[in-house]
N, C-alpha and C positions, 0 to 999 in steps of 0.2 A: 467220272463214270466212263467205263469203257463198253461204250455200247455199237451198235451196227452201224450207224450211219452218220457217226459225228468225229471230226477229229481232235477236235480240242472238247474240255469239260464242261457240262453245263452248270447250270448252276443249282445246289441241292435243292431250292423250292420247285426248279423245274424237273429235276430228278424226281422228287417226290409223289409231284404231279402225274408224271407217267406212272408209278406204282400205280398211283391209286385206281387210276382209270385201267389199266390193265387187271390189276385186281378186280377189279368190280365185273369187269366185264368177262372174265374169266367163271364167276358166281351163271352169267347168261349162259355160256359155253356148257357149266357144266350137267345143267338142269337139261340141257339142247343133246346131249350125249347120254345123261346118264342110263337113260334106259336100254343101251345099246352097247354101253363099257362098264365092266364090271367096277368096284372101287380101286380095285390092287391094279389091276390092267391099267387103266386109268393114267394113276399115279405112276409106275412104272412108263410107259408109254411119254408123257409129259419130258421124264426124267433124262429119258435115253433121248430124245428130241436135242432137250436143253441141254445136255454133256457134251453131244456132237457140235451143238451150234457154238456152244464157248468153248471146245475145247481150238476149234478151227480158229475162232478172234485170238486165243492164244498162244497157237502158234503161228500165227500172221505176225503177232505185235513180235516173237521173238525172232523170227525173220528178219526183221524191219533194223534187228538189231536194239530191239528195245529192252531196255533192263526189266526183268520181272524177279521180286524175291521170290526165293525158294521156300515153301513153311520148315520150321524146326521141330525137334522132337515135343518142343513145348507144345507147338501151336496144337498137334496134331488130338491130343483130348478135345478139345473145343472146335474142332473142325470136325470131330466125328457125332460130336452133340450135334451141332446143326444140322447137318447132311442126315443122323438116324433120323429125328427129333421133326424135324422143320419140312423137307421134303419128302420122306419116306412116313412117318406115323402119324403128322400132320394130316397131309393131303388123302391118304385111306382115311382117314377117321371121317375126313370132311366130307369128302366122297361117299364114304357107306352112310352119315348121319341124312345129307340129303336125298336121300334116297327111304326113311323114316320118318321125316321133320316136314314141319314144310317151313318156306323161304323166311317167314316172319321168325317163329321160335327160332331155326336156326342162326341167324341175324342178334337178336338176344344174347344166345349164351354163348355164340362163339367173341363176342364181342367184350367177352368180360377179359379177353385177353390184353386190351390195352392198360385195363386197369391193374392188372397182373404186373406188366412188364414196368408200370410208375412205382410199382411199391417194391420191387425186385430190384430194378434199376435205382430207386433210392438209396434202399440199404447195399446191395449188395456192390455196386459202383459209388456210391456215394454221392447221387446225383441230387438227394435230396430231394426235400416237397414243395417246391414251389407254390405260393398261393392261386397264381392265373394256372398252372397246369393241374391242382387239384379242380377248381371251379369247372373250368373248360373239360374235363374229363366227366365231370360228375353231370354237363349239362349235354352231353354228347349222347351219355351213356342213355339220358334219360328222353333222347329224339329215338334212341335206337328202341328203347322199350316200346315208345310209342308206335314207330313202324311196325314193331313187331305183335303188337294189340291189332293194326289194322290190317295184318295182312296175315294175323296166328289164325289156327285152328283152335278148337276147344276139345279136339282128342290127340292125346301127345304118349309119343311112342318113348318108353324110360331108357329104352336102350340107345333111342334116337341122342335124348338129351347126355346118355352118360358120353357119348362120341362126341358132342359138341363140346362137351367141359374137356373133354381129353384132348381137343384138338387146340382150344384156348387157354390150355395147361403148358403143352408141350409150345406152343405158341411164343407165349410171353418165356419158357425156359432159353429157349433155343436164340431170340432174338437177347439175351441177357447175356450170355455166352459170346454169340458173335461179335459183339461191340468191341471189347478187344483185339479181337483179331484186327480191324479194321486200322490198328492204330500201329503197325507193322507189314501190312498185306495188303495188297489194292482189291478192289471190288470184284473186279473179272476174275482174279484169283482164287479167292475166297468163296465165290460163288459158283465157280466150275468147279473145284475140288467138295463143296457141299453138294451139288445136282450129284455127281457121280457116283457119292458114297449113297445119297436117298436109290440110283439106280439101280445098284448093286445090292440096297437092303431087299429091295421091291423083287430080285427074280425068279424070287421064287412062283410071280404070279405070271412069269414067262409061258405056261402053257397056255394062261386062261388071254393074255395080252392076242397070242397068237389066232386063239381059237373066236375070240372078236373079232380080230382084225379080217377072218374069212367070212365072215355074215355080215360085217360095216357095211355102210354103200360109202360111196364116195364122198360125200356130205359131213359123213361121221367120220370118216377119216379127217378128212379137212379141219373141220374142231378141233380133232384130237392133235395135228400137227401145230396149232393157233397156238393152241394151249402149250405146247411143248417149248416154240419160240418165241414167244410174248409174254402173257403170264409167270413164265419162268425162267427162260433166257436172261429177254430184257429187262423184267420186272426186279426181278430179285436181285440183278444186277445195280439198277438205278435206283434201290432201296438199302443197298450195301453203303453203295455214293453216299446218298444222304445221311446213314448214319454213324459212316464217318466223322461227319461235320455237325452232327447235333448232338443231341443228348435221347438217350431212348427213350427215356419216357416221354420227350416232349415228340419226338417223332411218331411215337407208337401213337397217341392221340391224333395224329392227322386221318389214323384208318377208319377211324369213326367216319369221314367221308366215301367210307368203299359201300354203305347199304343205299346211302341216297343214290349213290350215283348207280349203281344196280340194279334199282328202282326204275329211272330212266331210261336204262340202254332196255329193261325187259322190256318196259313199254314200246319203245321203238324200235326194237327191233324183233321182240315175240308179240307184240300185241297186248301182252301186260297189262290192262290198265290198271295203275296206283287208285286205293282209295284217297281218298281229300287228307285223312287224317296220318295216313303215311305220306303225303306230299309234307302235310304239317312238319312231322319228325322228323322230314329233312332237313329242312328249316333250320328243328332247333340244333340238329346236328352241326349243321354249318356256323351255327353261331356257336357252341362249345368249343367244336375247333378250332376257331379263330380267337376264341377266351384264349385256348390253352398255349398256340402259336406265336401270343402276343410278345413281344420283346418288351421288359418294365423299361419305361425311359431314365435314361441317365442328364441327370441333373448337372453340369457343365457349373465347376465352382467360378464364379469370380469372385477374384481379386480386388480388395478394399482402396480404392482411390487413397494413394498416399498423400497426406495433408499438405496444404502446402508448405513450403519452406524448410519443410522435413528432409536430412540426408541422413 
C-alpha cells in the first residue's frame, strides 16, 4: 500500500480494514453534502482532490528515487475501464440515486455488486466458486436486505433503483478489470492514473462544481475535501493493495461490511439512530463476511511411521 502516512506495507487485512471504514463513512459524507453538491460536481470535486493528493505521493516516491513502472499500451484499455467506469459513472450514479432512494434500498441494490464481481471473477479470472465464499456472500447479502427492510421506505423512486443497479453494475465490471493490472503495477499507480481519467470524464460538470462551490459554506467544503482525500485517495488506494494479494471475489465480499458500519458512524456522528432490526443485519452481515474470509484449513499429511527393522 502506498498510502500517506506509512513507510513500509501493511498488511492487506489491514488495507482492507481502512477501505471499508473509509467507505462507509464516505455513504455519511455524502448524505451530509448532498443537498448542497450536485451528483457530477460531487464526483468531479472527489476526483480532482484525489489526483492531486496521489499524484504528489507519486512524484515524492520518484524523487526518492523509487522505481515506479510505467503502464503499457496493453495496460491502458483496463485503466480507462476503471477510471470511466469506477470513479466517474460509479460515483454520479451513486450520488444522483441517493438523492431518489433512501439509505435502506440504496444499501440493497447497490450491494448486488459483490455478488456480481464472485461470479465475473470466477469465470472470467478463473477464480472460481468457492463453497465458504458462496455461503458467506449469500449470508451477507441477506443482513444487507435485512438492514434494508429496516431502514427502506415503501415508496421507491424507479429511476432511483435503475442508478443503483447501474452503479453495482459498473461496480463489480470495473473491479474485474482492475485485478490485473495489479499484478504488473503498484496500487498508487493504478489508482492515480484511474482518479485522473474518472476527473477528466467528470468536466464537464466544471461549471455546476464551480457554481457550488460559491454558495458551500465551509462545512460543505470540508466534506467535500474528506471525501476527495480519504474515501478516494487513501481508500481506493489500500483497496488496490489488498486486491493485489487476494482473490476478488473473496475481497469484494468484505464490502458487505461497508452498510453496518455506515449504520454506526450515522448514528454517531448524525444522530441516526439504527432500528434493532438493522442492528440485527449487521450482525448477520458480519458473520457472512467472516463465512466468506474464512481460509479452508490445510490438512498437514503425515508420514506413516516406518516399521521397525524396515530399510
Amino acid at each position: 500500500m502506498s498510502s500517506f502516512a506509512v513507510s513500509r506495507p501493511a498488511t492487506p487485512t489491514a488495507a482492507i480494514a481502512v477501505t471499508v471504514l473509509l467507505w462507509a463513512s464516505a455513504f455519511v459524507a455524502i448524505r451530509h453534502v448532498g443537498g448542497s453538491v450536485s451528483p457530477g460536481a460531487l464526483t468531479l470535486g472527489r476526483c480532482v482532490i484525489g489526483s492531486l493528493a496521489l499524484g504528489v505521493l507519486l512524484l515524492a516516491r520518484r524523487a526518492r528515487g523509487a522505481g515506479v513502472p510505467r503502464p503499457t499500451r496493453a495496460h491502458w484499455p483496463r485503466l480507462l475501464v476503471v477510471g470511466v467506469l469506477w470513479f466517474g459513472v460509479y460515483n454520479v450514479a451513486l450520488n444522483a440515486a441517493e438523492r431518489r432512494v433512501d439509505a435502506g434500498t440504496a444499501a440493497m441494490l447497490v450491494n448486488i455488486g459483490p455478488v456480481l464481481i464472485a461470479v465475473l471473477a470466477g469465470v472470467l479470472l478463473r477464480e472460481g466458486f468457492p463453497g465458504r465464499l458462496v455461503t458467506g456472500g449469500l449470508v451477507a447479502l441477506a443482513g444487507v436486505v435485512v438492514i434494508g427492510t429496516a431502514s427502506g421506505s415503501h415508496s421507491v423512486s424507479l429511476a432511483g433503483v435503475a442508478l443503483c443497479v447501474l452503479a453495482a453494475v459498473v461496480y463489480a465490471v470495473a473491479v474485474v478489470a482492475q485485478k490485473p493490472l495489479l499484478a504488473d503495477l503498484p496500487a498508487l499507480e493504478v489508482t492515480w492514473i484511474a482518479c485522473t481519467v474518472g476527473a477528466v470524464c467528470c468536466l464537464p460538470f466544471g461549471p455546476d462544481l464551480v457554481r457550488d462551490v460559491r454558495t458551500a459554506g465551509i462545512s460543505v467544503l470540508g466534506w467535500v475535501a474528506y471525501l476527495g482525500l480519504m474515501p478516494t485517495a487513501v481508500a481506493f488506494t489500500t483497496w488496490a493493495y489488498a486486491l493485489a494479494r487476494s482473490t476478488a471475489g473473496r475481497l469484494g465480499a468484505s464490502t458487505y461490511l461497508v452498510p453496518p458500519i455506515a449504520i454506526v458512524l450515522g448514528w454517531v456522528l448524525l444522530g441516526e439512530r439504527p432500528a434493532a432490526l438493522a442492528l440485527a443485519g449487521g450482525a448477520v452481515c458480519l458473520v457472512g463476511v467472516a463465512i466468506a474470509r474464512r481460509r479452508p484449513r490445510v490438512v498437514a499429511s503425515v508420514e506413516a511411521p516406518e516399521p521397525v527393522g524396515a530399510r
